[in-house]
MARPA-416287 format. One line per field, with one value per residue: residue number from 0; chain; x, y, z of N, C-alpha, C, O in turn. Coordinates in nm, 2 decimals. Example, Ala and Ser with C-alpha at 12.3 -4.5 7.8 and 13.67 -1.06 7.14 Angstrom:
// residues 2
timar = (0, 1)
zado = (A, A)
npx = (1.32, 1.28)
npy = (-0.57, -0.22)
npz = (0.78, 0.71)
capx = (1.23, 1.37)
capy = (-0.45, -0.11)
capz = (0.78, 0.71)
cpx = (1.32, 1.29)
cpy = (-0.33, 0.00)
cpz = (0.78, 0.79)
opx = (1.42, 1.34)
opy = (-0.33, 0.11)
opz = (0.85, 0.80)
This chain:
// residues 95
timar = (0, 1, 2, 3, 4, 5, 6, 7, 8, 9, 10, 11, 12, 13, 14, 15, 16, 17, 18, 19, 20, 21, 22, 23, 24, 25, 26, 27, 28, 29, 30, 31, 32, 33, 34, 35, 36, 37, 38, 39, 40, 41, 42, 43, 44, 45, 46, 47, 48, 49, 50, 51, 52, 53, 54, 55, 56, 57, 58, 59, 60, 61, 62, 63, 64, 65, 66, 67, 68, 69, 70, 71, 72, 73, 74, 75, 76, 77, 78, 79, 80, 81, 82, 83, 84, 85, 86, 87, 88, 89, 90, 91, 92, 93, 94)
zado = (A, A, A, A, A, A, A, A, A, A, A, A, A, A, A, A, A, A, A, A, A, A, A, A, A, A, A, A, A, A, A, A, A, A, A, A, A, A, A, A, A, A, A, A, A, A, A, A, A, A, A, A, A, A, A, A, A, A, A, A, A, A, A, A, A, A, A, A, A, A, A, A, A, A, A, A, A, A, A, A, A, A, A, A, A, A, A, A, A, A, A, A, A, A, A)
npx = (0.08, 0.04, 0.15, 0.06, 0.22, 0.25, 0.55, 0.63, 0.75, 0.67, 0.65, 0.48, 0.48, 0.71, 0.90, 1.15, 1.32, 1.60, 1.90, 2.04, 1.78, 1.69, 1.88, 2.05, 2.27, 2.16, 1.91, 1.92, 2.07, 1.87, 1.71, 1.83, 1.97, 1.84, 1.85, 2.09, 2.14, 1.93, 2.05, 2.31, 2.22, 2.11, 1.94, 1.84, 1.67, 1.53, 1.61, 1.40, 1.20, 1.04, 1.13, 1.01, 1.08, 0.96, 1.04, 0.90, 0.96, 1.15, 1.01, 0.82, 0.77, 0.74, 0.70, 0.69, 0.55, 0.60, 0.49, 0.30, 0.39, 0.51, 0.36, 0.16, -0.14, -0.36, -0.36, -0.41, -0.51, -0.35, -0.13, -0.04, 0.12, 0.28, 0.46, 0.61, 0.85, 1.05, 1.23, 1.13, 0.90, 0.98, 1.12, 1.34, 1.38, 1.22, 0.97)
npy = (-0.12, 0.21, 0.56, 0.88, 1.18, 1.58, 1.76, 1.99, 2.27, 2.34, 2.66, 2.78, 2.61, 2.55, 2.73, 2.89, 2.71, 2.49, 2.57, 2.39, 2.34, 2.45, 2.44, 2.40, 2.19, 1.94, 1.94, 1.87, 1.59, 1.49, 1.42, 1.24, 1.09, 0.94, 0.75, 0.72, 1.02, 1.02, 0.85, 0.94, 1.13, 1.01, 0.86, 0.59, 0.38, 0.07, -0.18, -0.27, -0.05, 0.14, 0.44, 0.77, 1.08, 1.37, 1.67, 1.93, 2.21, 2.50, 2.52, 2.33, 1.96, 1.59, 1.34, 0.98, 0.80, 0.48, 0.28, 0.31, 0.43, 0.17, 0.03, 0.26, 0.23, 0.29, 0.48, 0.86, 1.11, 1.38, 1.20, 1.09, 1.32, 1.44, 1.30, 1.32, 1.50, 1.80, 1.71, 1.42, 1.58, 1.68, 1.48, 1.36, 1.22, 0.91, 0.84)
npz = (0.00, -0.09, 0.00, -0.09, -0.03, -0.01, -0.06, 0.03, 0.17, 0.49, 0.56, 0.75, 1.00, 1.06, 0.99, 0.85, 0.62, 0.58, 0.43, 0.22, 0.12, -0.07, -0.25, -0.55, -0.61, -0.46, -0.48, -0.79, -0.68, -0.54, -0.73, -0.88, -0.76, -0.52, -0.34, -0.24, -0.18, 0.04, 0.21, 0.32, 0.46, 0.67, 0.66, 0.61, 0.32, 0.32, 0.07, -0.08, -0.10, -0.30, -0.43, -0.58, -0.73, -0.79, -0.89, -0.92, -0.88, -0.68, -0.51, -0.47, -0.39, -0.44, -0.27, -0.27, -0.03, 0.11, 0.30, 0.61, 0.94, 1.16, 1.41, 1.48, 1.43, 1.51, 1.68, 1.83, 1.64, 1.75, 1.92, 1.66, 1.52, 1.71, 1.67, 1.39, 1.22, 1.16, 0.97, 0.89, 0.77, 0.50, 0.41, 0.45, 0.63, 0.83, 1.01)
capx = (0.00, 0.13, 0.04, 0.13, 0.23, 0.32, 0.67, 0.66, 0.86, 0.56, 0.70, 0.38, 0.45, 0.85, 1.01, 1.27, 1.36, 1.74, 1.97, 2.08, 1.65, 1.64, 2.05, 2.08, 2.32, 2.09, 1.81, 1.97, 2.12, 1.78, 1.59, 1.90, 2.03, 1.75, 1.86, 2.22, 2.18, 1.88, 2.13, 2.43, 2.14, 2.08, 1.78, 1.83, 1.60, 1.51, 1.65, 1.25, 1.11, 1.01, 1.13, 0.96, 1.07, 0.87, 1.06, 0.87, 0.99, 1.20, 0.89, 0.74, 0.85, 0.62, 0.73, 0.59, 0.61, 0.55, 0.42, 0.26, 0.51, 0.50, 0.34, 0.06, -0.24, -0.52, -0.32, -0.48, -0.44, -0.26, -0.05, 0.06, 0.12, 0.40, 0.59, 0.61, 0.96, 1.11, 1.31, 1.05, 0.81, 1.08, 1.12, 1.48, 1.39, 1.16, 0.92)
capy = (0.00, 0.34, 0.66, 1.03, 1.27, 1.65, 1.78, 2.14, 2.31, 2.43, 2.79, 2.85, 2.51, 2.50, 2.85, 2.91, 2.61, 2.49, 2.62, 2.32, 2.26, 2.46, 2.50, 2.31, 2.03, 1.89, 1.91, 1.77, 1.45, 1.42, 1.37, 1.19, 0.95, 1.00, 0.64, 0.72, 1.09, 1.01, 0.71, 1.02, 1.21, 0.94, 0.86, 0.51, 0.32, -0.05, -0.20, -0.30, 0.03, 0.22, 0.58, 0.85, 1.23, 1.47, 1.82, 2.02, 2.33, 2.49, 2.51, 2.20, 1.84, 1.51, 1.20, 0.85, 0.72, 0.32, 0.24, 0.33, 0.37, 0.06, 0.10, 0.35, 0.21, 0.34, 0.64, 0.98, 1.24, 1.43, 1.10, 1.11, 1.46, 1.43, 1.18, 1.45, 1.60, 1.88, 1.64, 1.38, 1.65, 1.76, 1.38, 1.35, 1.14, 0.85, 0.81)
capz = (0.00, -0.08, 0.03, -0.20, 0.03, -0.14, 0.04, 0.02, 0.27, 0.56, 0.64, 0.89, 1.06, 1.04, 1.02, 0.72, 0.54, 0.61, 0.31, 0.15, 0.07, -0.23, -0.32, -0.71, -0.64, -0.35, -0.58, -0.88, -0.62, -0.49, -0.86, -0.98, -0.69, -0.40, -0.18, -0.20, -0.09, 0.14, 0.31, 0.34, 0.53, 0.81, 0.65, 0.50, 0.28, 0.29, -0.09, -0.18, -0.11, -0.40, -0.42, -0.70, -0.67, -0.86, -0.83, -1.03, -0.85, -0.58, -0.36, -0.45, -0.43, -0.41, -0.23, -0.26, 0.10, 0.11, 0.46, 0.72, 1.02, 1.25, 1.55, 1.47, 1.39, 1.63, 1.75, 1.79, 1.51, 1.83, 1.90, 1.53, 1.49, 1.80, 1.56, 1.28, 1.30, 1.02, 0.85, 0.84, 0.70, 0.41, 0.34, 0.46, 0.78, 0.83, 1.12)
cpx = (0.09, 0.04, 0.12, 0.13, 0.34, 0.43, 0.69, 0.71, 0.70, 0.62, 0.62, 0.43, 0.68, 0.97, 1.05, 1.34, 1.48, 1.81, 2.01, 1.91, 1.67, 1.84, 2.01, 2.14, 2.22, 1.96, 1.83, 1.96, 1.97, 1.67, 1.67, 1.92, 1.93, 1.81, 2.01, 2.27, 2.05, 2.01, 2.24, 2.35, 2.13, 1.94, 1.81, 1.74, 1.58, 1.53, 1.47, 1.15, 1.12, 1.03, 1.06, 0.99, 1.04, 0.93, 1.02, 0.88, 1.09, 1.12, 0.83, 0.81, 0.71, 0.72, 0.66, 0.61, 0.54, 0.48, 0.42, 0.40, 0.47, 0.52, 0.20, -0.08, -0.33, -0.45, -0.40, -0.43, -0.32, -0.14, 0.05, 0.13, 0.25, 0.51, 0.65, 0.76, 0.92, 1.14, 1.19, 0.94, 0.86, 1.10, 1.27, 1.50, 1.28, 1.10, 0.95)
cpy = (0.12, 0.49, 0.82, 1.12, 1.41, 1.71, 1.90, 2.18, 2.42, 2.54, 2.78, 2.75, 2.56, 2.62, 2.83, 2.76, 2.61, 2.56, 2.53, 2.27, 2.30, 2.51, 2.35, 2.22, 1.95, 1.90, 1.82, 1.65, 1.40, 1.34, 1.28, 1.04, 0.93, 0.88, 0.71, 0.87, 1.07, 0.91, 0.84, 1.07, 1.15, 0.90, 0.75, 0.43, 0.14, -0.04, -0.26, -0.14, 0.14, 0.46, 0.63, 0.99, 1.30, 1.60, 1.90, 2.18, 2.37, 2.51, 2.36, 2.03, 1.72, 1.40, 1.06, 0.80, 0.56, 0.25, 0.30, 0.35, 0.26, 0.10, 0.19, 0.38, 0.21, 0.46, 0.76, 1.04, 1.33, 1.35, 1.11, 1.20, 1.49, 1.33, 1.28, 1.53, 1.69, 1.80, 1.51, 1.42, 1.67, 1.64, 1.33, 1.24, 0.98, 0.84, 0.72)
cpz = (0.00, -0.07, -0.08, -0.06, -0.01, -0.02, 0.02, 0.18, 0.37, 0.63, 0.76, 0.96, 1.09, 1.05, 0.85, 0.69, 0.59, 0.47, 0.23, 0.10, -0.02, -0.28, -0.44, -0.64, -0.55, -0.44, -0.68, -0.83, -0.58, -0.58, -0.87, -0.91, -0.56, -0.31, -0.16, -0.12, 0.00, 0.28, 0.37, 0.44, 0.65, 0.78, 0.54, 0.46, 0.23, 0.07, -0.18, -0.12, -0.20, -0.38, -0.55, -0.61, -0.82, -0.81, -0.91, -1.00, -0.72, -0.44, -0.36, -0.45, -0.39, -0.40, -0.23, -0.13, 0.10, 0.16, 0.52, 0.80, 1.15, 1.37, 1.56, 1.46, 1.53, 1.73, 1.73, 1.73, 1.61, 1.82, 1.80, 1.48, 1.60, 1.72, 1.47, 1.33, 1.15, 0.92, 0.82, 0.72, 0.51, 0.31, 0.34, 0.64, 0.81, 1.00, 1.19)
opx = (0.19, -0.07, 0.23, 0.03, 0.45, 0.39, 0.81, 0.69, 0.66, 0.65, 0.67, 0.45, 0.71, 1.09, 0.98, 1.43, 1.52, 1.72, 2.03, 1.90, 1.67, 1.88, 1.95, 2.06, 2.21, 1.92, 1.78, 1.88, 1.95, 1.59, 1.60, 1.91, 2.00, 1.81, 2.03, 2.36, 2.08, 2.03, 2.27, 2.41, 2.15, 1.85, 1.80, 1.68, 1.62, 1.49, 1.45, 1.02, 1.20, 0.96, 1.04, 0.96, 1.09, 0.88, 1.10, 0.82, 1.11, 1.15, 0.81, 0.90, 0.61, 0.80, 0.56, 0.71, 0.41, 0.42, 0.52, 0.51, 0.37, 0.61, 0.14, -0.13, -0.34, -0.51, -0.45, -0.31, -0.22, -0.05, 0.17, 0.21, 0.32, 0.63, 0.76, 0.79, 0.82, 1.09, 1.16, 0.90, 0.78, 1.09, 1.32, 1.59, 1.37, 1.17, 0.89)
opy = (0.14, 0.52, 0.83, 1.12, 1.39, 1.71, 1.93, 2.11, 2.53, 2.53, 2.78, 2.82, 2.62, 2.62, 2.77, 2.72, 2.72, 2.61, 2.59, 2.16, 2.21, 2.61, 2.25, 2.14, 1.85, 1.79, 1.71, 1.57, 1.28, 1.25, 1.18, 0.93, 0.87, 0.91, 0.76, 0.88, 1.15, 0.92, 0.82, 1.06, 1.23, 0.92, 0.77, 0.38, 0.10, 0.04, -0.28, -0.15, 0.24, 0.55, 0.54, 1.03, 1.28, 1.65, 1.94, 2.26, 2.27, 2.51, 2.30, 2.00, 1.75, 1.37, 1.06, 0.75, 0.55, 0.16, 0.38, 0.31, 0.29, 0.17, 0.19, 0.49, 0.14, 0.52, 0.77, 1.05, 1.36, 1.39, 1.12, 1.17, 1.58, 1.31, 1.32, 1.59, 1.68, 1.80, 1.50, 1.36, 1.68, 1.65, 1.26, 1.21, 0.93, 0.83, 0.71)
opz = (0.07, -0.11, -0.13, 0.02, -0.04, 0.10, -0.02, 0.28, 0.34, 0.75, 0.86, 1.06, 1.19, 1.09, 0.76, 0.77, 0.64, 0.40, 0.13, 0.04, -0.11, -0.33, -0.42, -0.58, -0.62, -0.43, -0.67, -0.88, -0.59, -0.55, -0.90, -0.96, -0.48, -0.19, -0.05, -0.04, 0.09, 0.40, 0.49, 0.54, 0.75, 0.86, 0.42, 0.56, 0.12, -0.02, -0.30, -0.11, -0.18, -0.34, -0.64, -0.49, -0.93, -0.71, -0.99, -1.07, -0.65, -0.32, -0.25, -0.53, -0.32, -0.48, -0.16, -0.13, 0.09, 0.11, 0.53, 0.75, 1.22, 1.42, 1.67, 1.46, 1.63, 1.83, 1.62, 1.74, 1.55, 1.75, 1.81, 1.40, 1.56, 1.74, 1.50, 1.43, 1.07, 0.81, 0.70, 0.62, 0.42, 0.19, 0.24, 0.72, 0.74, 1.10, 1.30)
């Protein structure tokens, strides 16, 4: 089961973006190589889970996330929403 989740950078929620979100090469590596610089990040990805990055801008990015995170089923929307980091949100971290 896969869920679409769109990765725009939440100013209201988050503050100012870090500086390497919208610098080119960090863009480019993320359309081009995304496990190999998510894995540099501390954010490594199981070898059967399906990445797709959609950067169709430097505001916008769309991530495929694959599963659920384990553990979470019947949590309160509050509950879930305490899981939620920045880098999670951005797509650079995994719950």
């Amino acid at each position: 089961m896969s869920s679409c989740a769109r990765s725009c950078y939440p100013w209201p929620v988050l503050g100012l973006p870090p500086a390497w979100y919208k610098d080119p090469p960090y863009r480019a590596r993320m359309v081009r190589e995304p496990r190999t610089l998510l894995a540099e990040m501390g954010c490594p990805l199981p070898t059967d889970a399906e990445i797709r990055v959609w950067d169709s801008s430097a505001e916008v990015r769309y991530l495929v996330l694959p599963v659920r995170p384990p553990g979470t089923v019947g949590l309160t929307e509050a509950e879930l929403a305490g899981l939620v980091t920045r880098d999670s949100m951005i797509g650079t971290a995994r719950l």
